[in-house]
TORPA-4810 file (N, C-alpha, C, O; in nm, 3 decimals):
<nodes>
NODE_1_-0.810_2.852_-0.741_-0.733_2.851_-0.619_-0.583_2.861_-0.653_-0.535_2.786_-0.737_X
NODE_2_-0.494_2.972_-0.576_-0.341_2.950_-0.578_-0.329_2.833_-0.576_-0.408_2.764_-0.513_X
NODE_3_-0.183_2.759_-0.674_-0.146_2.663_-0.594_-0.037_2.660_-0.525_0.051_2.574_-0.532_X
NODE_4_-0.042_2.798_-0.427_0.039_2.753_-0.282_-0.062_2.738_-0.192_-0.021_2.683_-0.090_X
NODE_5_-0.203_2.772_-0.189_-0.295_2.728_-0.093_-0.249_2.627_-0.051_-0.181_2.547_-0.115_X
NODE_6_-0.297_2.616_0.122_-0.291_2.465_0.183_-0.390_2.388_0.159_-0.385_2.268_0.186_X
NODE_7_-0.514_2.454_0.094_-0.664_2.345_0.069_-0.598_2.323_-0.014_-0.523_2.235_0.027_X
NODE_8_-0.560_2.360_-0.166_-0.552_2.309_-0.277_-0.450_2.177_-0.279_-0.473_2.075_-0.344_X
NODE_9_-0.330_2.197_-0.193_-0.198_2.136_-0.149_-0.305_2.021_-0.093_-0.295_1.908_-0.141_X
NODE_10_-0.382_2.040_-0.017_-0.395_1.902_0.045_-0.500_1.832_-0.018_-0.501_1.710_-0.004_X
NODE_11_-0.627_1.910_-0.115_-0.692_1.845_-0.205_-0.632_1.769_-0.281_-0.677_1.655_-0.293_X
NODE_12_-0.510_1.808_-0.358_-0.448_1.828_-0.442_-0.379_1.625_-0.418_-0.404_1.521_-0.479_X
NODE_13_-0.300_1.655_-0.311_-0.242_1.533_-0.267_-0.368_1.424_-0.208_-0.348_1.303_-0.221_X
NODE_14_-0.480_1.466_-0.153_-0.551_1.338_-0.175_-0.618_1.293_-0.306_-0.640_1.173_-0.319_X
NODE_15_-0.653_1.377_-0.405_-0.668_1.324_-0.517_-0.577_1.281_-0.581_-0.598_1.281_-0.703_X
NODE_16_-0.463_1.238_-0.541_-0.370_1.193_-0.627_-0.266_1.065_-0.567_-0.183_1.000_-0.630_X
NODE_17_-0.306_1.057_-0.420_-0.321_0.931_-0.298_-0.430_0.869_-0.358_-0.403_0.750_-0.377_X
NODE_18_-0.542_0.897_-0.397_-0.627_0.781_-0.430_-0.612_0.696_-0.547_-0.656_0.581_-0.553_X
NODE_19_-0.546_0.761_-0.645_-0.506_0.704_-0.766_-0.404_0.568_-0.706_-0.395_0.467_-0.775_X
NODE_20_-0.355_0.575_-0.615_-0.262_0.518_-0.563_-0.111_0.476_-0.682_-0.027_0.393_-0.649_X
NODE_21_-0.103_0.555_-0.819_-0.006_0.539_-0.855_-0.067_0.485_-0.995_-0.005_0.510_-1.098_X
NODE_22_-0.202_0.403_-1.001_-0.241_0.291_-1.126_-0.236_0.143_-1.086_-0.257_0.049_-1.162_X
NODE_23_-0.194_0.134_-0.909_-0.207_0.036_-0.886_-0.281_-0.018_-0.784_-0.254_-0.060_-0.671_X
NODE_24_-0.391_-0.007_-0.857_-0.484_-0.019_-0.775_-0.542_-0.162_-0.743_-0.574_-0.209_-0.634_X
NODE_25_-0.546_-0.219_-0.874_-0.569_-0.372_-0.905_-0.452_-0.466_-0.830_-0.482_-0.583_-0.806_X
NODE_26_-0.345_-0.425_-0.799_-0.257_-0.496_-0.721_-0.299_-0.430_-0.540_-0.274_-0.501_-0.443_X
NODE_27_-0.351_-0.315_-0.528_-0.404_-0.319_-0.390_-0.579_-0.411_-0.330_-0.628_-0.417_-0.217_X
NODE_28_-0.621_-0.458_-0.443_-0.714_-0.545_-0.426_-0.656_-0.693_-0.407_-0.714_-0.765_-0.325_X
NODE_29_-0.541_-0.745_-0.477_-0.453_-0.877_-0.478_-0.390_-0.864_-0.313_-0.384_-0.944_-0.220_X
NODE_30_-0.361_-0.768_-0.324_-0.223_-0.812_-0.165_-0.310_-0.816_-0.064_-0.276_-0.886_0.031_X
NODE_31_-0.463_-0.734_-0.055_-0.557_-0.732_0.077_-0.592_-0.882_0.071_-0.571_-0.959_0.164_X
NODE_32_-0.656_-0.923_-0.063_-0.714_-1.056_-0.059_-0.568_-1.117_-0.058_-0.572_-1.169_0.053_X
NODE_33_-0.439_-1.147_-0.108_-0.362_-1.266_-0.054_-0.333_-1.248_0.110_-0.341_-1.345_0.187_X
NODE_34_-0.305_-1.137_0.147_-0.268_-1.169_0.337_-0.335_-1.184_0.403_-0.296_-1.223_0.513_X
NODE_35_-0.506_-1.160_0.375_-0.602_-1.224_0.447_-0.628_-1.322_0.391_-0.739_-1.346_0.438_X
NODE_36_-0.598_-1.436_0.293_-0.574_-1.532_0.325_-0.539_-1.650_0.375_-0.590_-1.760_0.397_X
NODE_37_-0.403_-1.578_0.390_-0.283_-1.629_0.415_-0.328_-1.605_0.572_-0.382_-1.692_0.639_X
NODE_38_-0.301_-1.490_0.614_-0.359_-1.471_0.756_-0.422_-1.593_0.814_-0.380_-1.664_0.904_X
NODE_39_-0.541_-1.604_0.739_-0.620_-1.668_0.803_-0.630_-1.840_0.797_-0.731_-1.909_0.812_X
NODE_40_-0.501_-1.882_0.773_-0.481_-2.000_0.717_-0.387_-2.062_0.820_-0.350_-2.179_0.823_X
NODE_41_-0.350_-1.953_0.916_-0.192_-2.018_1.040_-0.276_-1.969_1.120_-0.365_-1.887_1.099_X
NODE_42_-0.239_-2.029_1.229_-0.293_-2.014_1.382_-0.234_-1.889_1.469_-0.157_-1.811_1.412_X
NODE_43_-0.256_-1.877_1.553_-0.266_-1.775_1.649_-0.111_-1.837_1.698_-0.079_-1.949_1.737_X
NODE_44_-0.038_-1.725_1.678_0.126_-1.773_1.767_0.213_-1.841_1.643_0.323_-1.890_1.667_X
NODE_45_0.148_-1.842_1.490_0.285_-1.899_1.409_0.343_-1.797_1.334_0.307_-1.695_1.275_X
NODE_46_0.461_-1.867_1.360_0.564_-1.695_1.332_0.538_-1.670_1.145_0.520_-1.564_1.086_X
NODE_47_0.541_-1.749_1.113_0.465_-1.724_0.962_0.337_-1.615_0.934_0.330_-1.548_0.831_X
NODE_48_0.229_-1.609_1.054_0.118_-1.533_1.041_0.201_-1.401_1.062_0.198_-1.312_0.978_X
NODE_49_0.284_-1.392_1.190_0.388_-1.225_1.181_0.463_-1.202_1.083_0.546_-1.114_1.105_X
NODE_50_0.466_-1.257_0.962_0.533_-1.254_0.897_0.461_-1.209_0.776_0.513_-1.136_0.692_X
NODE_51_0.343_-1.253_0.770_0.220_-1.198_0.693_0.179_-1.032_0.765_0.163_-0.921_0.713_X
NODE_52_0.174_-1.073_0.881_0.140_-0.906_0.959_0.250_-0.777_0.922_0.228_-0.656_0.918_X
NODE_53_0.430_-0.883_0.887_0.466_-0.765_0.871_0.506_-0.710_0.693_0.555_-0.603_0.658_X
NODE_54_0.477_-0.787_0.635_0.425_-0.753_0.491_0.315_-0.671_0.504_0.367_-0.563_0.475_X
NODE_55_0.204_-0.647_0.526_0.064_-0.651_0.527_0.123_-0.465_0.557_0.095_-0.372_0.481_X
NODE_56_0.234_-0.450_0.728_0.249_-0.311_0.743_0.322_-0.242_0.657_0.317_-0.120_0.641_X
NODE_57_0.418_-0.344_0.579_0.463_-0.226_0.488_0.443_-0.202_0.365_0.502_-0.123_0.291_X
NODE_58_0.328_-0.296_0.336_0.309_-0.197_0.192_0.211_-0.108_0.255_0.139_-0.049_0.174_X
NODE_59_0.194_-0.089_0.356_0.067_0.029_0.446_0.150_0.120_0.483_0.104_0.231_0.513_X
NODE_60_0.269_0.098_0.489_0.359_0.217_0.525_0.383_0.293_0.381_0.357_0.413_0.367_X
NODE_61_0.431_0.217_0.282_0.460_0.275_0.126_0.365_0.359_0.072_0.376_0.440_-0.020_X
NODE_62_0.227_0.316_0.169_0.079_0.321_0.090_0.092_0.485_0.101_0.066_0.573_0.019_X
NODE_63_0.143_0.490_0.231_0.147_0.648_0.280_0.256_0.744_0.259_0.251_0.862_0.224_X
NODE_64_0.337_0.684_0.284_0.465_0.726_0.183_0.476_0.860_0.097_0.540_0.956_0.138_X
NODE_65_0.425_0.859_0.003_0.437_0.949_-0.092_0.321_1.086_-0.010_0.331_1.197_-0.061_X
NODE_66_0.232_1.072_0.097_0.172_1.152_0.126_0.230_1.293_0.141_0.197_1.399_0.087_X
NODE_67_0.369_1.247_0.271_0.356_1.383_0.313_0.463_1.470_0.224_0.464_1.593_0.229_X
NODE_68_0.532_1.410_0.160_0.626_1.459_0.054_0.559_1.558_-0.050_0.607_1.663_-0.093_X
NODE_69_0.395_1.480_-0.090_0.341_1.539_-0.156_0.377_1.526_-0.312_0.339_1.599_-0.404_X
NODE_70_0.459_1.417_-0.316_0.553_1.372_-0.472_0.460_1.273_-0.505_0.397_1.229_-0.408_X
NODE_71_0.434_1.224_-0.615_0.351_1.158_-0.671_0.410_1.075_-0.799_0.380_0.973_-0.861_X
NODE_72_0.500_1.165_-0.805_0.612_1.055_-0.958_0.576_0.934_-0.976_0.503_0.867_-0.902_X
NODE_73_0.623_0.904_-1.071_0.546_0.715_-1.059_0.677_0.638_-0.993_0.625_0.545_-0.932_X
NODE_74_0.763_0.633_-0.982_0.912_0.576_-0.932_0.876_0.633_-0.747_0.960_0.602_-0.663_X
NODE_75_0.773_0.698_-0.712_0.759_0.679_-0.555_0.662_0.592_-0.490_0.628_0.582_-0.372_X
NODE_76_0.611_0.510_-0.639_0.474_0.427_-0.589_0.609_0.275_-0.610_0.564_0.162_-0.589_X
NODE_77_0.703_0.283_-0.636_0.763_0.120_-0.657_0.781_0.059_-0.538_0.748_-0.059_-0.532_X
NODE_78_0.840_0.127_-0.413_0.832_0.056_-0.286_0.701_0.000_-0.282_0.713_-0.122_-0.277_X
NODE_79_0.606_0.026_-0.282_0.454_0.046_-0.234_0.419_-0.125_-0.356_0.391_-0.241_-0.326_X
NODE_80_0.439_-0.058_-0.484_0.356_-0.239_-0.570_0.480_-0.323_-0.502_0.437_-0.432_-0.464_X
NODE_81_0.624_-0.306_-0.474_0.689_-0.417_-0.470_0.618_-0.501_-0.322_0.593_-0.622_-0.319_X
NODE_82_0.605_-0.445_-0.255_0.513_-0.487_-0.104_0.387_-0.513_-0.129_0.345_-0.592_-0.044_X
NODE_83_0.260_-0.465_-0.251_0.182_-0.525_-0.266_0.195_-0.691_-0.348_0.114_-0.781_-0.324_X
NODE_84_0.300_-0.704_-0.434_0.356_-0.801_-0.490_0.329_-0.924_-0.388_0.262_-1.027_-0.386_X
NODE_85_0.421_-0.854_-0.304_0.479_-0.984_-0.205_0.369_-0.956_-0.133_0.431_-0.963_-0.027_X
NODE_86_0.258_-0.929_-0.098_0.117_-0.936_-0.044_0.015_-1.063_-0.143_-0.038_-1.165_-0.098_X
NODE_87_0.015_-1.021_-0.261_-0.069_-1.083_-0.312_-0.004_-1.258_-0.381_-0.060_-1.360_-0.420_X
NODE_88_0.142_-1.214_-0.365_0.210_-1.366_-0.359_0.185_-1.465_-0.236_0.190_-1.588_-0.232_X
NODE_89_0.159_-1.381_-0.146_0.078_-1.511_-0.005_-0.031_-1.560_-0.024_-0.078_-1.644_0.053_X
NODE_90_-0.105_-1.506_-0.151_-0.238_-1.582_-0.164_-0.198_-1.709_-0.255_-0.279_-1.801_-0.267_X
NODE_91_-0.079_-1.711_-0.314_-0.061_-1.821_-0.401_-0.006_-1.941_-0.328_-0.015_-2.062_-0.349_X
NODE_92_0.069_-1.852_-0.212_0.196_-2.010_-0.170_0.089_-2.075_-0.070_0.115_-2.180_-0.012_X
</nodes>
């Protein structure tokens, strides 16, 4: 396949979205710390939105590098620094 194809372009970028960068083992830590954490404050404490809004942005980072189509390893650092602070709510 060219690679100016748009299949290859977009094969191309989901096989390389799934790698998620090598950090993958830190996207298993931040799911399990904010659903912890989540599930540890009640309904209405501003601490749980505070978990909700960690939780969106390493989901925003996650995607991030999609439509750019860049994959460098320096475009996955937003993305672990937000899984970081994801999987640090399972500790505190």
């Amino acid at each position: 396949m060219p690679a100016s194809s748009a299949a290859y372009r977009c094969s191309h970028s989901l096989a390389r979205w799934r790698e998620l960068g090598g950090h993958r083992e830190w996207a298993l830590g931040a799911v399990m710390g904010a659903v912890s954490c989540w599930m540890c404050f009640a309904r209405g404490d501003p601490r749980r939105r505070q978990v909700a809004l960690y939780a969106g942005m390493a989901a925003a980072f996650v995607v991030y590098p999609i439509p750019a189509g860049k994959f460098w390893p320096y475009h996955w650092l937003p993305m672990s620094y937000w899984f970081v602070m994801c999987a640090s709510l399972g500790v505190a």
